[in-house]
N, C-alpha and C positions, 0 to 999 in steps of 0.2 A: 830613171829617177834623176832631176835637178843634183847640181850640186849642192850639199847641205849646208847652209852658213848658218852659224850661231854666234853672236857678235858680244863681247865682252864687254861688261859694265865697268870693269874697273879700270881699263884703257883700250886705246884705239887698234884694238884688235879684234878678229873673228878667223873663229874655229872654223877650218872648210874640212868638209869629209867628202873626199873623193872617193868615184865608187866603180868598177869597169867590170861590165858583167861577162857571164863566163861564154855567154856566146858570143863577145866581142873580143873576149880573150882565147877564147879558142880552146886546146889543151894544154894552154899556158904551165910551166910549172913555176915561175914567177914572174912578178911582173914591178918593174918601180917606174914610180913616179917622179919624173924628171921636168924642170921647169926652170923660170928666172929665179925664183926665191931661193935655187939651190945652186946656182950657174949653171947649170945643165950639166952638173956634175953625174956622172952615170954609176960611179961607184957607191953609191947610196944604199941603205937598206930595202928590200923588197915588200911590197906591199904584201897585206895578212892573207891569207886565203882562206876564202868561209868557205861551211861546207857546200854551199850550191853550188863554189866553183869561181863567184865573184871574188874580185878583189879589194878591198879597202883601205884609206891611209887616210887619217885626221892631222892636219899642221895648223898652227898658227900663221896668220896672214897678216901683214901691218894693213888698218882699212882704210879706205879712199884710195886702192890702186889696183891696180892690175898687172896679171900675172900671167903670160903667154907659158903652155906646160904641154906636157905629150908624156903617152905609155909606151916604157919601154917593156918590148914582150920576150923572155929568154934569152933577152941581149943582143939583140936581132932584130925584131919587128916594131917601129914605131907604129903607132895607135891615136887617134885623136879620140875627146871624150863626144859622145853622141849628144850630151848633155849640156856643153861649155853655154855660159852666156852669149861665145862668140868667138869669132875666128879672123887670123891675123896671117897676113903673107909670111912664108918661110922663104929667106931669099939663099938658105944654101940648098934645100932641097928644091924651091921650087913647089913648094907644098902647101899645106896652112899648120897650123900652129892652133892649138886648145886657148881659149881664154878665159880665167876666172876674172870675176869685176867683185872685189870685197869695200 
């Protein structure tokens, strides 16, 4: 599933719901979401886990920008979204990097 954006009428904002399903998460017992809009701060709250197993997290996004992000899995395993609009060189791992475009 895309990521979902719902874009605010009352300012230049939109709702993104991130979503990382459970077989992308594996037998994750949590998972957060980690990106620029938080500094890639890792100490964050975890995203919710539905019963299928998936994960989910709704933020606010400022819109007209972009936001390179990744899934932290048990605090150990980075994850890209399968889903991202697009993907961006990671120059510390060497890797790519998720991108939402809101």
């Amino acid at each position: 599933m895309p990521l979902k954006k719902i874009y605010l009428k009352s300012k230049p904002e939109c709702k993104v719901t991130f979503k990382i399903s459970a077989e992308q998460a594996g037998h994750a017992d949590q998972v957060k979401l980690i990106g620029e809009f938080n500094d890639w701060a890792t100490d964050v709250s975890p995203m919710r886990k539905l019963k299928s197993g998936d994960f989910t997290q709704t933020i606010n996004l400022a819109a007209n920008q972009q936001y390179a992000f990744r899934y932290l899995i048990n605090d150990t395993d980075w994850q890209n979204d399968w889903q991202a609009d697009e993907y961006v060189p990671n120059e510390l791992t060497f890797d790519e990097n998720s991108v939402v475009n809101v």
